[in-house]
N, C-alpha and C positions, 0 to 999 in steps of 0.2 A: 505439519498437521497437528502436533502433540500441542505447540503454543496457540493455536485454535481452543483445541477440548479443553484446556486450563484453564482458560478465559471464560470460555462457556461456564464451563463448572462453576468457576468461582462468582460469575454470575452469578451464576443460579444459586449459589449457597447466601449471596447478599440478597438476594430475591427471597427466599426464604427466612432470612434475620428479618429483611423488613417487615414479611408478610405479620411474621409470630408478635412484632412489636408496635402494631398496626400503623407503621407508617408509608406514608407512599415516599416512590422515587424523586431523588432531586429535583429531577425534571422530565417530561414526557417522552419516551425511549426514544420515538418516532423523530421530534420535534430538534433533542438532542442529537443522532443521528443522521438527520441532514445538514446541520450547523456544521458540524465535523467535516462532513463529506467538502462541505461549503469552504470551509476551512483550507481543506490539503488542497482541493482545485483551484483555490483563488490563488493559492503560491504560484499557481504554475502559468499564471497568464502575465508574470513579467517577465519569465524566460521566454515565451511566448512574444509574444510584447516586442521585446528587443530582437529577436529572432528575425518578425515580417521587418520591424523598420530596418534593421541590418542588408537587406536583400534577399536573405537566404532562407531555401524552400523549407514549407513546414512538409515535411513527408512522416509514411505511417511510421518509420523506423524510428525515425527521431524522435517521435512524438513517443512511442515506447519504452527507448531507455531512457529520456530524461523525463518523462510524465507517470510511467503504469507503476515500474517497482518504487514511486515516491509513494502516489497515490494510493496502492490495493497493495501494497508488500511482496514478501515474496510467497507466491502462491503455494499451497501444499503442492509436494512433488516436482517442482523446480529446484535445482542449485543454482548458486551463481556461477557464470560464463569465466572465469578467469584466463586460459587457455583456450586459443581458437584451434590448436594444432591437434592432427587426427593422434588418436592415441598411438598409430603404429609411426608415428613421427619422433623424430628425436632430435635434441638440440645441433648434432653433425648435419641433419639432413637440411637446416635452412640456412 
């Protein structure tokens, strides 16, 4: 969540350099933003791609760990999965 508000901020702080030097943004936030979006989803339809021609099913799970944390990162309040074994597991017990 902290590399969110940095972001923002620092946004907002170049938002404000521009405003005081009266230039506008590069490019229109909106127009830049889906270019992006367009961006990280196009990567994912040759995994995709090869996936259906291979035979094998596109299901929601798959489509999750190889598409969501490429796509949207990792969400505030998420870690990552490294260890699937319950904590009161321990390396004798498998």
């Amino acid at each position: 969540m902290q590399a969110y508000l940095v972001a923002l901020l620092a946004g907002l702080v170049v938002g404000v350099v521009y405003s005081l030097m009266n230039v506008r943004s590069p490019a229109p936030p909106v127009i830049a933003l889906v270019g992006l979006l367009g961006i990280l989803a196009g990567e994912q339809i040759v995994p995709l791609v090869k996936r259906v021609a291979s035979g094998q099913p596109v299901t929601l799970s798959w489509l999750r760990s190889s598409c969501g944390e490429h796509i949207l990162g990792p969400l505030p309040g998420r870690t990552a999965v490294t260890d699937q074994r319950r904590p009161d597991q321990t390396k004798a017990d498998t």
